[in-house]
C-alpha positions as CSV (number, residue, x, y, z in Angstrom):
1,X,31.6,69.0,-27.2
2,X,29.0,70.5,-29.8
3,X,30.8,73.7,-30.8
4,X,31.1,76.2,-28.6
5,X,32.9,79.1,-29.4
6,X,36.1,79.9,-27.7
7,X,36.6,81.7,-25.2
8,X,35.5,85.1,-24.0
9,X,38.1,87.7,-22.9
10,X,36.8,89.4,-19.4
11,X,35.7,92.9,-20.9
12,X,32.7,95.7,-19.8
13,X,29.5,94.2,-20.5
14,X,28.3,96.7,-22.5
15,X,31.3,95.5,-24.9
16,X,30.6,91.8,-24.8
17,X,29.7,90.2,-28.1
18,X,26.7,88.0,-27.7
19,X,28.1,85.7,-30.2
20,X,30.2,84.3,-26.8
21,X,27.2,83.4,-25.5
22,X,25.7,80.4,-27.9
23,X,25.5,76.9,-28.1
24,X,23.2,74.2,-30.3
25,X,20.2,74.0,-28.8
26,X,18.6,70.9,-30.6
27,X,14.6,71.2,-30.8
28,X,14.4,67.4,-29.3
29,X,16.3,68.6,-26.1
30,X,13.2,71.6,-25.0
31,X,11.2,70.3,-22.9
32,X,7.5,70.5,-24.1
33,X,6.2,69.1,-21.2
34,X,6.3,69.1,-17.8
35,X,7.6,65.9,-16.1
36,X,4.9,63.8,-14.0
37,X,5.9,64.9,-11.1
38,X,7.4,68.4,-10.5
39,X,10.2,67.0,-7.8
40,X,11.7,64.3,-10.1
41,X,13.4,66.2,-12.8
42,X,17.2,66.5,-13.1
43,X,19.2,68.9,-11.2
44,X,22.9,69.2,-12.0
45,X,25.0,70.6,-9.0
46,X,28.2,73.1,-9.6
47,X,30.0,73.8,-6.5
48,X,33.9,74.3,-6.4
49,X,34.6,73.7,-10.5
50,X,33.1,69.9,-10.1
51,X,29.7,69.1,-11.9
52,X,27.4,66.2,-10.0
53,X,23.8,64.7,-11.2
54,X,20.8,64.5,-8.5
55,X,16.9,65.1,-8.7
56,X,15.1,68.2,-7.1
57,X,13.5,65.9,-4.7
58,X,17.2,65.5,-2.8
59,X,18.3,68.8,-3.2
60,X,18.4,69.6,0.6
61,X,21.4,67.2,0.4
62,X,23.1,70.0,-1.4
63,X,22.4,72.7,0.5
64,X,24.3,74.0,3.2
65,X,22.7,74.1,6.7
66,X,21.6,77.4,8.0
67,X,21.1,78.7,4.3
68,X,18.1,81.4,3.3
69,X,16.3,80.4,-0.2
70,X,14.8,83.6,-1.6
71,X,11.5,82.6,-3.8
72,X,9.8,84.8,-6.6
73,X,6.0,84.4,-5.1
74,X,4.8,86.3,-8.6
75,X,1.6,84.5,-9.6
76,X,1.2,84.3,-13.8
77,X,-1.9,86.0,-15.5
78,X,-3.8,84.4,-17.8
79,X,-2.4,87.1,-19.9
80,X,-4.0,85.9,-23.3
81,X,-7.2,87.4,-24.8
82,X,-8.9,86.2,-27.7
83,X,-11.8,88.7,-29.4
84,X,-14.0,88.4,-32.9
85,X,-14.7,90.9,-35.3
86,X,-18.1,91.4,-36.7
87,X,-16.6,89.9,-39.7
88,X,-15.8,86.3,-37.8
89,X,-12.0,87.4,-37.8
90,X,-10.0,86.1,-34.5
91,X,-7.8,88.8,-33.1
92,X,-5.3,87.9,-30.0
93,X,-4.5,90.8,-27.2
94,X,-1.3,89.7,-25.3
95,X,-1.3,91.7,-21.9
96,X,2.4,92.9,-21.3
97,X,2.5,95.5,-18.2
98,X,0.1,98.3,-17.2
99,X,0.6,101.2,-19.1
100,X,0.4,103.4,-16.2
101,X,3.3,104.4,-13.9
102,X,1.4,103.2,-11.1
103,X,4.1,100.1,-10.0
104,X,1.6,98.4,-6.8
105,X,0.3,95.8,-9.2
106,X,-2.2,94.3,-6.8
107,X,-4.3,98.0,-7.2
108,X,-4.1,97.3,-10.6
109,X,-5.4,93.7,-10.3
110,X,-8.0,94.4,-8.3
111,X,-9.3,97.7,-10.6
112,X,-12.8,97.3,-11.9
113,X,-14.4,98.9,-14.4
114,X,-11.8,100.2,-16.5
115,X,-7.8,99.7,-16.9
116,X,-5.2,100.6,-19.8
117,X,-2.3,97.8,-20.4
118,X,0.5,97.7,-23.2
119,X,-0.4,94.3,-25.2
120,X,0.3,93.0,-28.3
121,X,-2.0,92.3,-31.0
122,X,-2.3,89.4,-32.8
123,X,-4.0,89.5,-36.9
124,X,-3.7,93.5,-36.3
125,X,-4.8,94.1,-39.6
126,X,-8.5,92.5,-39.2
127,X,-8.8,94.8,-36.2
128,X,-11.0,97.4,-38.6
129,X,-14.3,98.3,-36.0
130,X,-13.4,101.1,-33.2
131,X,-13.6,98.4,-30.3
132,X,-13.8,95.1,-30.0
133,X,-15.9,92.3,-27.7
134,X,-15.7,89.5,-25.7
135,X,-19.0,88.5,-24.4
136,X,-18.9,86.2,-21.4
137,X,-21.5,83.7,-19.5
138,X,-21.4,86.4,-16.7
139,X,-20.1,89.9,-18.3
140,X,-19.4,91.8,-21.7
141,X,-15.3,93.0,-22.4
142,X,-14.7,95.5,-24.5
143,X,-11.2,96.5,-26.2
144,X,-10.3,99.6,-27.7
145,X,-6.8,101.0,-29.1
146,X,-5.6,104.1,-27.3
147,X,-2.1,104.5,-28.6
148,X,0.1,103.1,-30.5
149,X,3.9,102.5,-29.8
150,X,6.8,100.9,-32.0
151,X,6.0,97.6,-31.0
152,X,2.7,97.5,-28.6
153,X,-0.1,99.1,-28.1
154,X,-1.9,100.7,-25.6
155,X,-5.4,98.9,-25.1
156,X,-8.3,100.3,-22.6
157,X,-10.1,97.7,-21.1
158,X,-13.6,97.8,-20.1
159,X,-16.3,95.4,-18.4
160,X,-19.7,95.4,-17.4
161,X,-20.9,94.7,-15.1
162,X,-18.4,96.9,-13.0
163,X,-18.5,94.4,-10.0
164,X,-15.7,92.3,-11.2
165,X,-12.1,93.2,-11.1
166,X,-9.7,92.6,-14.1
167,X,-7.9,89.8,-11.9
168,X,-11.6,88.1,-11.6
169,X,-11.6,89.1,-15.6
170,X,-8.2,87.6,-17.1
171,X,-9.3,84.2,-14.7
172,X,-12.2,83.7,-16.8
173,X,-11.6,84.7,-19.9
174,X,-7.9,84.1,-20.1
175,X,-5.7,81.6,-21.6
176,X,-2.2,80.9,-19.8
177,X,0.7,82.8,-21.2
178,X,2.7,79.5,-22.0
179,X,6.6,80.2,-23.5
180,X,6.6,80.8,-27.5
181,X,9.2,78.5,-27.9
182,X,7.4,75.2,-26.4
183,X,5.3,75.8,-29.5
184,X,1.8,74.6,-28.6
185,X,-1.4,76.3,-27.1
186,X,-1.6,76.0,-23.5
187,X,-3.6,73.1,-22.0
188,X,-5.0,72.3,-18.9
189,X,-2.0,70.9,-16.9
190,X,-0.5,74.2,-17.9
191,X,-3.1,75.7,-15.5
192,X,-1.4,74.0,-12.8
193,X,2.3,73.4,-13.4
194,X,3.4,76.3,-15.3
195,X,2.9,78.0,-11.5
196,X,4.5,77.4,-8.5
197,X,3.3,76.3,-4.9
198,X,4.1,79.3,-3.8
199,X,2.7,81.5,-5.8
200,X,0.8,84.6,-4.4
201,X,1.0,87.9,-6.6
202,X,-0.8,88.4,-9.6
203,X,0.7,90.1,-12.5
204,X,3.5,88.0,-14.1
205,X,2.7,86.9,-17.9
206,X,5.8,84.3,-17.4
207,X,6.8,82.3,-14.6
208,X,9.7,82.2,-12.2
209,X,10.1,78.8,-13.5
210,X,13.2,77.6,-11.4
211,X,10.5,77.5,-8.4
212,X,8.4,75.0,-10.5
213,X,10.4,72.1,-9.2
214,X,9.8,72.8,-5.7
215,X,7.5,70.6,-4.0
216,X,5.4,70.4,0.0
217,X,7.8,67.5,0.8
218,X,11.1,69.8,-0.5
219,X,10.2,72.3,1.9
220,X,9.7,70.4,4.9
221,X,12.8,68.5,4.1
222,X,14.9,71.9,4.0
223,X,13.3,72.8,6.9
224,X,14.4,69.6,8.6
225,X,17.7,70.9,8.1
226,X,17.7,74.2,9.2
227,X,17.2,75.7,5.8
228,X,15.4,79.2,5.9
229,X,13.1,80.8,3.7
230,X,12.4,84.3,2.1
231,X,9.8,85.5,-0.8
232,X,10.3,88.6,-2.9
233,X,7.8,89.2,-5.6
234,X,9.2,90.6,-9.4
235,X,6.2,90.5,-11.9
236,X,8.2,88.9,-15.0
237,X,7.1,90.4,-18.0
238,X,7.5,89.1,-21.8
239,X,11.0,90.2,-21.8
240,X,12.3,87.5,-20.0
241,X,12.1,85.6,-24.0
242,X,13.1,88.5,-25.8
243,X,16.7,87.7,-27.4
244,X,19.6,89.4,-27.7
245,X,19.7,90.9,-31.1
246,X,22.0,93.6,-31.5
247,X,26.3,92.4,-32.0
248,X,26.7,93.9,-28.1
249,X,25.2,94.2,-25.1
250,X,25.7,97.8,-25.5
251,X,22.2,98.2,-27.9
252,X,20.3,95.6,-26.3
253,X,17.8,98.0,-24.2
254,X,16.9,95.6,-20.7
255,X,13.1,95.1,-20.2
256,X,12.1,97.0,-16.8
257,X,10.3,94.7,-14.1
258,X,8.6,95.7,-10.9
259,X,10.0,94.2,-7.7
260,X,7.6,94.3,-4.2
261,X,9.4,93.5,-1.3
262,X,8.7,94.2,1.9
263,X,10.6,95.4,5.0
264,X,10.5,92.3,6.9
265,X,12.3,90.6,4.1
266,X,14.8,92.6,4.0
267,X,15.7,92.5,7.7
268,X,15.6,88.5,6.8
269,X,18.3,88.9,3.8
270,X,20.6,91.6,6.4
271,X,20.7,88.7,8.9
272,X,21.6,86.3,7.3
273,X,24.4,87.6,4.6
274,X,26.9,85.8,7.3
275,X,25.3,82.4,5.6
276,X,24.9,81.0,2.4
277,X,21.8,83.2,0.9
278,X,20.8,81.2,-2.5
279,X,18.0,82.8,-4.7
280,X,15.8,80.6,-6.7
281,X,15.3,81.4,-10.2
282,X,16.9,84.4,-12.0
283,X,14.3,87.0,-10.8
284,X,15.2,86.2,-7.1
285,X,18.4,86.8,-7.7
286,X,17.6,90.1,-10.1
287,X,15.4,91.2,-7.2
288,X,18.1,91.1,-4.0
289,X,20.6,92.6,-6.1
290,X,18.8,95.1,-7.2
291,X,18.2,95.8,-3.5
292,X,22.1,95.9,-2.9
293,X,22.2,98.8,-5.7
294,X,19.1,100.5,-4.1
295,X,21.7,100.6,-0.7
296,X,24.4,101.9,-2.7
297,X,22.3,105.0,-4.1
298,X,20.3,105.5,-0.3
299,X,23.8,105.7,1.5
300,X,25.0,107.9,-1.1
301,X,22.3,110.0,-0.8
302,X,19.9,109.8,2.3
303,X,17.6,112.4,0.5
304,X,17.0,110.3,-2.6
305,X,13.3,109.6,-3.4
306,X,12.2,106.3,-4.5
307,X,12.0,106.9,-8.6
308,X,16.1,108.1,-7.8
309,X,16.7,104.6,-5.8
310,X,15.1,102.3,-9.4
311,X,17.8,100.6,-10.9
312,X,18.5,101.4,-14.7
313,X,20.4,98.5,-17.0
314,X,23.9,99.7,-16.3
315,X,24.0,101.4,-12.7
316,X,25.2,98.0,-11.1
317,X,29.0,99.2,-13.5
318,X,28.6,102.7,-13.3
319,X,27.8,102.7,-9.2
320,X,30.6,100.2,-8.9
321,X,33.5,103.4,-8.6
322,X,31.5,105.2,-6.1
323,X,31.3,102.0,-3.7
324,X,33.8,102.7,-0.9
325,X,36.0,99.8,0.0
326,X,35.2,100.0,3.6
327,X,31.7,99.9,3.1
328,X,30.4,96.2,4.2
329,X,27.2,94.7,2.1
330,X,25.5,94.7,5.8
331,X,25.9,98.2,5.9
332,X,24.6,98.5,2.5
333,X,21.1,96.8,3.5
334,X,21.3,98.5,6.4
335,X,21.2,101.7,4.4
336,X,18.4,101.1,2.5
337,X,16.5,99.8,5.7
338,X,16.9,103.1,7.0
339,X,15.7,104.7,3.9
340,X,12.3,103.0,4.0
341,X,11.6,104.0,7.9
342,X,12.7,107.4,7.1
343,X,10.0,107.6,4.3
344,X,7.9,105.4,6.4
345,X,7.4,102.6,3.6
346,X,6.7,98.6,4.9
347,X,7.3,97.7,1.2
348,X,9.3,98.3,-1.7
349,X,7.4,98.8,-4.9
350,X,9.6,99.9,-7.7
351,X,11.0,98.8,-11.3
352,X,14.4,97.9,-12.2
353,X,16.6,96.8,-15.2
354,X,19.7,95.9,-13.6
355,X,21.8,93.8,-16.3
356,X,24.1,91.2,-14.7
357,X,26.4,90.0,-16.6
358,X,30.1,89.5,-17.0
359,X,32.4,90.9,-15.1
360,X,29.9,91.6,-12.5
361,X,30.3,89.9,-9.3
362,X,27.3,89.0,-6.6
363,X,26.9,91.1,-3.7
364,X,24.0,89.2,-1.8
365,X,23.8,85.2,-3.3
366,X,26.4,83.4,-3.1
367,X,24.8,80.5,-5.2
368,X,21.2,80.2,-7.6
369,X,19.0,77.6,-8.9
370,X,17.9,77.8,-12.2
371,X,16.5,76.3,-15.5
372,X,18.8,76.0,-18.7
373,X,18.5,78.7,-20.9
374,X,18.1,80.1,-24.3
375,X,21.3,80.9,-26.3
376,X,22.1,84.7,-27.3
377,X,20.4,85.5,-23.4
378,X,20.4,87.8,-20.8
379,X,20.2,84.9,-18.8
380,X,22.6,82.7,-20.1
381,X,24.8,86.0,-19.8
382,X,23.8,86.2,-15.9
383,X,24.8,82.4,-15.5
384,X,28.4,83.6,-17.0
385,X,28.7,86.0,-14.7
386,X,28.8,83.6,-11.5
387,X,30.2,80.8,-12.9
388,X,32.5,82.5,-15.8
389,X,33.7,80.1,-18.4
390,X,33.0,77.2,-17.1
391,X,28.8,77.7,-18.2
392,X,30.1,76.0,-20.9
393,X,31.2,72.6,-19.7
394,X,27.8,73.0,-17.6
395,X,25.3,73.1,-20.4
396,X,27.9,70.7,-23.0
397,X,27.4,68.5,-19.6
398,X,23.4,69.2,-19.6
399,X,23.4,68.4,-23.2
400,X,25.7,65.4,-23.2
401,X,23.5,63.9,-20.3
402,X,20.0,64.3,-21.9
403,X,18.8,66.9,-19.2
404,X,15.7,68.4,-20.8
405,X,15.8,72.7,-21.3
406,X,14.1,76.0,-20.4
407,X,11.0,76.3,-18.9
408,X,9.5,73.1,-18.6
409,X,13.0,71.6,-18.2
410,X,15.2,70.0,-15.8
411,X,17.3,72.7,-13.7
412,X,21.0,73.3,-11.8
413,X,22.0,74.2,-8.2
414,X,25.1,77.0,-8.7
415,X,27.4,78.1,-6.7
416,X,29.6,81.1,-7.6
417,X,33.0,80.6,-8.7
């Protein structure tokens, strides 16, 4: 074992210690690189407190027949400007979010002329002229500080010519937004493999990396066996590596993330909650059960506008007393379903912060595939909460066994305690 601390006591989440939730992370174990081929790293399976070792490329052997995957189709952004100053100085802009309230990210994408995102800025203090610019083969960007927050800034964007959209924009221009702790500039394999298949939705400055295992021949395999599929889109934003830094969960303020789903989906989750639903990556699994807590609030109140139904950090606890024990998860979904007909939406487009962690138990999933994660973590605290405890003989397993961690890592196939 490499020194894990003992034992947690079940307790509120906003009182759990973060402490609880480390472990040595050796620098040789992060994976730097992504493997050869995307189907032949690791994947340790936990079903029914027994660990086994496979590959991704035989994971349909693990799967139950007649289950529904849920995929994050969120496309990453080459989220990384670089700009002079007249004085030769190199200044980096990091595009977090838009820094509008407008949540339909593909209107945001495809704006030209002009658009306002929260970033932050690299060598801020050689950042003396009013704007900076980036001139192109084919156009001229220009960067100018419109506000300045605690720890970003607000950054208006302009280009000419006006023809091209800031999608079109961040593809030339851009460098991939590769994780901070792999500690190298991205390359051009990154291009390629730090995105999935699958990938559709432009906005993300991190990818849903549990999909980057998942290969053509996976999917026709899992089709083979019955095995169904559903994508949901959340546009994962820097604060997926942003630690836990406060002594409890308490003062750790949840980044918010904007989940699009559409109606059609949903309908696909309501039918098949009578089998095993498993959601790939964290942000699939963020995103359906942030659609259960979305039910809660429409059936609660059918008058409820859509900024009412976003999920803050700690509704998923607070909601939890109002649930009535009759109420089935079905009629839940159901709920929400008829929600969006009533205000005549096809898609839901809407933030949310939903925390899972400790003592919270799934509503939708009944099982996730995902990467190894960072110590002191909301994600390591969301692995915790489906398997409890025993994420601790997982990753001393994971670590005993030379899997390789995080992003560009080998990954594990859940299933809730």
């Amino acid at each position: 074992m490499r020194g894990f601390l003992f034992s947690i006591n079940i307790m509120l989440p906003k009182d759990l210690q973060i402490k609880n939730f480390t472990y040595d992370l050796p620098e040789g174990r992060i994976a730097r690189y992504p493997l050869p081929e995307r189907d032949l790293s690791k994947l340790l399976i936990y079903k029914n407190q027994k660990i086994e070792q496979d590959i991704y490329r035989n994971i349909s052997q693990h799967i139950p027949p007649s289950s529904l995957l849920v995929f994050n189709n969120a496309k990453v952004i080459h989220a990384r400007l670089f700009f002079h100053t007249t004085t030769g100085g190199k200044i980096e802009i990091f595009c977090l979010e838009p820094a509008e309230e407008n949540t339909d990210m593909a209107s945001i994408m495809s704006r030209k002329e002009s658009v306002r995102w929260n970033c932050l800025v690299g060598r801020f203090a050689k950042w003396k002229e009013k704007t900076l610019q980036h001139k192109a083969e084919n156009f001229t960007l220009t960067a100018e500080i419109i506000e300045r927050s605690t720890d970003a800034f607000v950054i208006e964007f302009t280009w000419s010519p006006e023809k091209l959209t800031f999608a079109e924009i961040l593809d030339q221009t851009g460098m991939m937004p590769i994780p901070p702790y792999l500690k190298r500039e991205s390359e051009e394999l990154d291009l390629n493999r730090y995105q999935t298949l699958y990938a559709k939705h432009e906005g993300s400055v991190a990818a849903p990396t549990a999909g980057l295992h998942f290969t053509q021949n996976i999917f026709e395999e899992l089709k083979a066996k019955n095995i169904s599929r559903a994508e949901v889109t959340l546009h994962v934003g820097a604060g997926t590596f942003k630690p836990v830094k406060s002594e409890t969960m308490h003062e750790h303020q949840m980044h918010a993330e904007v989940i699009d789903v559409s109606t059609e989906t949903i309908q696909l989750i309501l039918h098949s909650l009578q089998h095993n639903i498993i959601a790939v990556g964290t942000t699939s699994l963020r995103t359906i059960e942030t659609l259960y807590w979305m039910g809660v609030k429409a059936k609660l109140n059918p008058e409820s506008s859509l900024e009412d139904l976003e999920i803050k950090q700690w509704d998923a606890y607070d909601l939890t007393c109002q649930v009535s024990g009759t109420w089935q998860v079905s009629e839940i979904i159901q709920a929400l379903i008829i929600w969006m007909k009533k205000n005549d939406l096809q898609r839901l487009i809407c933030k949310t912060k939903i925390m899972i962690a400790p003592p919270y138990q799934l509503k939708i999933a009944k099982a996730i595939i995902t990467n190894f994660h960072q110590p002191n973590s909301t994600l390591l605290l969301l692995v915790a909460a489906l398997v409890g405890d025993e994420w601790k003989n997982i990753y001393n397993h994971a670590l005993e066994n030379n899997f390789r961690f995080l992003s560009y890592g080998d990954g594990s196939l859940l299933f809730c305690k």
